[in-house]
C-alpha positions in Angstrom: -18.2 4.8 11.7 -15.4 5.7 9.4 -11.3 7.3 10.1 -11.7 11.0 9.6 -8.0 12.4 8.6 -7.9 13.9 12.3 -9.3 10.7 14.2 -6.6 8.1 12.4 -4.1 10.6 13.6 -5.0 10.8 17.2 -5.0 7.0 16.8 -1.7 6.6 15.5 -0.2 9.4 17.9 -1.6 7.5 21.1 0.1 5.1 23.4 -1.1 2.1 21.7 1.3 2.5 18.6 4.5 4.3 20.8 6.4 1.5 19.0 6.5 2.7 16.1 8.0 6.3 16.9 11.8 6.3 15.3 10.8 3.4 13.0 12.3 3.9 9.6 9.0 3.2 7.0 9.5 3.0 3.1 6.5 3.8 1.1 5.3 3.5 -2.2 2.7 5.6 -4.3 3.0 7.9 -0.8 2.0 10.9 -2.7 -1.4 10.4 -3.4 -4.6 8.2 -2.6 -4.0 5.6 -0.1 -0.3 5.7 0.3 -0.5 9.4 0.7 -2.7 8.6 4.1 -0.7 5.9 5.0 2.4 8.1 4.8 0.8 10.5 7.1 -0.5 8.1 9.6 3.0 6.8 10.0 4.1 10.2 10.5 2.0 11.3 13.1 3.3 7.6 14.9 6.9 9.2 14.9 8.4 7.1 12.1 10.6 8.4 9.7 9.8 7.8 5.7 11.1 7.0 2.7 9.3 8.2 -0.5 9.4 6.8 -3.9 7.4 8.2 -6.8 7.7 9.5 -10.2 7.5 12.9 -10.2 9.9 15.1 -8.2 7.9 17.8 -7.5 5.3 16.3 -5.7 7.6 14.4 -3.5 9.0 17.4 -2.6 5.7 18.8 -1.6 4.6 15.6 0.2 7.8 15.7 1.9 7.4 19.4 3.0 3.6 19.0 4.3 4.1 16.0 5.9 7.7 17.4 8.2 5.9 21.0 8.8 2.8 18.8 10.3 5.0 16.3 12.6 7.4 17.6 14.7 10.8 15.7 14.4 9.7 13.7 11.5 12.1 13.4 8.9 11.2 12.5 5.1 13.4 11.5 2.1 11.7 11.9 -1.5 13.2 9.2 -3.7 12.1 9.8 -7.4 11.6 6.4 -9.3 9.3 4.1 -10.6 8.4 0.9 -9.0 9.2 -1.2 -12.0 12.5 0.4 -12.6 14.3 -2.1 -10.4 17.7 -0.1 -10.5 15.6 2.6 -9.3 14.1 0.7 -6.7 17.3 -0.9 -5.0 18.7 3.0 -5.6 15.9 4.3 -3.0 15.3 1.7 -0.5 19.8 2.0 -0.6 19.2 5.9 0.0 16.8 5.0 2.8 19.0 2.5 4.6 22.2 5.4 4.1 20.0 8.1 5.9 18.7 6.1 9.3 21.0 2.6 9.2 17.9 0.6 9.1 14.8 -0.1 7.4 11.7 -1.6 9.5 8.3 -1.2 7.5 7.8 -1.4 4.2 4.5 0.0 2.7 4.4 -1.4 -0.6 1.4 0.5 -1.9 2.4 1.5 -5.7 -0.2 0.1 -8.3 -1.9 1.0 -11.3 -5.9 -0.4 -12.7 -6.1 -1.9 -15.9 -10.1 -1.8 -17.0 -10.4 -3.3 -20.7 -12.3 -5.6 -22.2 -10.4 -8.9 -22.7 -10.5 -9.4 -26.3 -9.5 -5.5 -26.7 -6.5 -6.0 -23.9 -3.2 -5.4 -25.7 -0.4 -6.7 -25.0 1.0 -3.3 -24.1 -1.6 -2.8 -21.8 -1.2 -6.5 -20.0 2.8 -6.6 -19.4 2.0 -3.3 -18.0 -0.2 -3.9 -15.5 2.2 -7.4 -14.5 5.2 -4.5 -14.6 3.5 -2.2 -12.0 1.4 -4.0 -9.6 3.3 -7.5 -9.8 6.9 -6.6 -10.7 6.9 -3.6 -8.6 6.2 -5.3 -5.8 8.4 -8.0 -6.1 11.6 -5.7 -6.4 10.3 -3.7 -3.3 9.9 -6.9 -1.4 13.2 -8.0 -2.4 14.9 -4.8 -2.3 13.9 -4.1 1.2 13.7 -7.8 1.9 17.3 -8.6 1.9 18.0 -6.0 4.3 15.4 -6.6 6.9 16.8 -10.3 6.7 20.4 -8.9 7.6 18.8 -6.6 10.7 16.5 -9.9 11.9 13.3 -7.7 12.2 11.2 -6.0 9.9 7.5 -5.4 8.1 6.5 -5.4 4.9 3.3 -4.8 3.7 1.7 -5.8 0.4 -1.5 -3.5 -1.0 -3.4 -6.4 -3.5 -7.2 -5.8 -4.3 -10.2 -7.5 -3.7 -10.1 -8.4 -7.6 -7.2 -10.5 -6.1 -9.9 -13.0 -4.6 -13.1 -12.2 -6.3 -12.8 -12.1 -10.3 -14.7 -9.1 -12.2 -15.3 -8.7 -16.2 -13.0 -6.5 -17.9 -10.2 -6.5 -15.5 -7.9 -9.7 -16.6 -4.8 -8.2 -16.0 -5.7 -6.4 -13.0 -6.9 -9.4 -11.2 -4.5 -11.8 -12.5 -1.7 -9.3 -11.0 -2.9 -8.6 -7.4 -4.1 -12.5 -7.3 -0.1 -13.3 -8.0 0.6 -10.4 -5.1 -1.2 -12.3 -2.9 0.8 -15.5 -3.6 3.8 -13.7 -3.5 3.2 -12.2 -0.2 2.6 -15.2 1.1 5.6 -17.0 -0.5 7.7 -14.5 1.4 5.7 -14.7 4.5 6.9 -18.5 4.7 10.2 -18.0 3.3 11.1 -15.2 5.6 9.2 -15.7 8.7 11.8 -17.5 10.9 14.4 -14.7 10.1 12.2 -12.0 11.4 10.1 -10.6 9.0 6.6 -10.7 8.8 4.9 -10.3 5.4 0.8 -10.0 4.8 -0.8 -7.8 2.6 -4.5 -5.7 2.6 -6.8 -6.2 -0.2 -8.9 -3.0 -0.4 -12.4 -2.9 -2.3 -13.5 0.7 -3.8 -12.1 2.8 -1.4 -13.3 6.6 -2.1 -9.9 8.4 -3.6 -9.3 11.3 -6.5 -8.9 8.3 -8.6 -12.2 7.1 -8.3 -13.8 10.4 -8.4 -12.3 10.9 -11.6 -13.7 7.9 -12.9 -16.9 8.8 -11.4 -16.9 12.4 -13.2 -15.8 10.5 -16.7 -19.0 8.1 -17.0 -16.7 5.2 -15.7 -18.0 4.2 -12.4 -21.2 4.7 -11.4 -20.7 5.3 -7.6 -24.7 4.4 -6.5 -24.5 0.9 -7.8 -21.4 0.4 -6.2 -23.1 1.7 -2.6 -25.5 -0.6 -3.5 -23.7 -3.7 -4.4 -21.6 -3.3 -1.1 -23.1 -4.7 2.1 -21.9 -1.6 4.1 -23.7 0.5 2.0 -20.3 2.8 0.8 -17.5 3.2 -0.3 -14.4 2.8 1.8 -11.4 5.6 2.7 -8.2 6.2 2.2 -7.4 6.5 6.5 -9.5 3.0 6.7 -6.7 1.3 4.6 -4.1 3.5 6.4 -5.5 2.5 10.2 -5.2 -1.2 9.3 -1.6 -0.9 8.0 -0.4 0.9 10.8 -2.1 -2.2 12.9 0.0 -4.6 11.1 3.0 -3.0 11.2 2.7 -2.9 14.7 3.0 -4.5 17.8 0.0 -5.3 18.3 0.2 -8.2 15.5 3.4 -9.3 16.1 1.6 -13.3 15.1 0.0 -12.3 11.8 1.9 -13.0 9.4 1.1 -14.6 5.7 -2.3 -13.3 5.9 -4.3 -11.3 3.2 -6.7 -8.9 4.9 -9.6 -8.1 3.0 -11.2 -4.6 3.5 -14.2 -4.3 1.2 -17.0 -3.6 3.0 -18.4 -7.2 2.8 -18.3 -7.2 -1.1 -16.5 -9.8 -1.7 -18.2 -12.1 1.0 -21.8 -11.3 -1.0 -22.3 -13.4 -3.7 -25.8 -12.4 -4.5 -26.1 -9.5 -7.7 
């Protein structure tokens, strides 16, 4: 079985996560891939969002799709970049200013970084440490400070499954979702006793326009991945999405600290 679009929204719309209906959610990279169905699952819960991405216009558009589909949902587009830190306490300020509070945040921006080690610039590795590490790290802190001040609040770390499992090629990718994972559980400690919870999901190849992309280029060669992973596919974008909206809710009010794998048993098989 996997989420359909329609079946992780009758999920999220049903009794079980009621608690998350007025919630005030903060999400990064929410216009596309994984954030973009993590942005509508929260939706159709009743929370309100708070957007941040780069380009204006498809904020806008996110925003509009996502308050014409759920009634009384309310969306603020916050262009920025993750590693603009200015940026970042700008938006997650703007979010606070609209609703008073902030009580999940979905901290889903990233980047890949496939190269060859002894080709890997320098360029190339601060920016992959800038983006997935760095960008998390002022969104955590950003958001952070204020869910201290409030007493309650989620925040939710995407890593990888090349934060636990090393790959060739990927050096700075896997060297910056591995420190993710650290630092969500650094803050996890840290923060715990004043309220917030911090964990973290660690997808595997998780079927988005990205990877199709890479697919269509000669990149990835989507068979051998099927076959390398133990349930046979690839993963979706509203599997990633149902287990944030789990941990952001009630129902795991004691996990906290943890790094949730979702990768379809690839990392657990160590046989190629």
């Amino acid at each position: 079985m996997t989420y359909s679009k329609e079946t992780l929204i009758q999920m999220a719309r049903s009794a079980g996560f009621a608690g998350l209906a007025g919630k005030v959610v903060f999400v990064t990279g929410g216009t596309s891939g994984i954030g973009l169905a993590m942005a509508h699952t929260f939706a159709a819960s009743g929370a309100h969002l708070g957007l941040l991405g780069r380009n204006l216009g498809r904020l806008d558009a996110t925003r509009q799709a996502l308050e014409a589909a759920y009634s009384g949902v309310q969306v603020l587009g916050c262009e920025g970049a993750v590693e603009d830190e200015a940026a970042v306490e700008r938006a997650i300020a703007q979010t606070h200013e609209k609703w008073g509070r902030l009580d999940v945040l979905l901290n889903n921006a990233g980047i890949s970084m496939n190269c060859p080690t002894l080709e890997l610039s320098g360029e190339q590795w601060r920016r992959a440490i800038d983006v997935d590490l760095n960008g998390a790290f002022y969104c955590a802190k950003a958001a952070g400070r204020l869910m201290v001040a409030q007493g309650s609040g989620v925040i939710i770390n995407t890593t990888s499954m090349y934060g636990k499992v090393a790959a060739p090629n990927r050096a700075a990718y896997c060297a910056s979702k591995a420190a993710v994972a650290m630092l969500t559980q650094s803050l996890a400690v840290e923060w715990g006793a004043k309220g917030v919870r911090v964990n973290a999901i660690a997808p595997g190849y998780v079927r988005t326009a990205l990877v199709d992309e890479l697919v269509a280029s000669g990149r990835l060669d989507i068979e051998a991945l099927q076959r390398r992973t133990p349930s046979g596919r690839l993963g979706t974008p509203e599997e990633i999405a149902a287990l944030a909206l789990f941990i952001a809710s009630d129902h795991a009010t004691f996990v906290n600290g943890h790094v949730m794998v979702a990768d379809g048993g690839w990392s657990a098989y160590g046989y190629i």
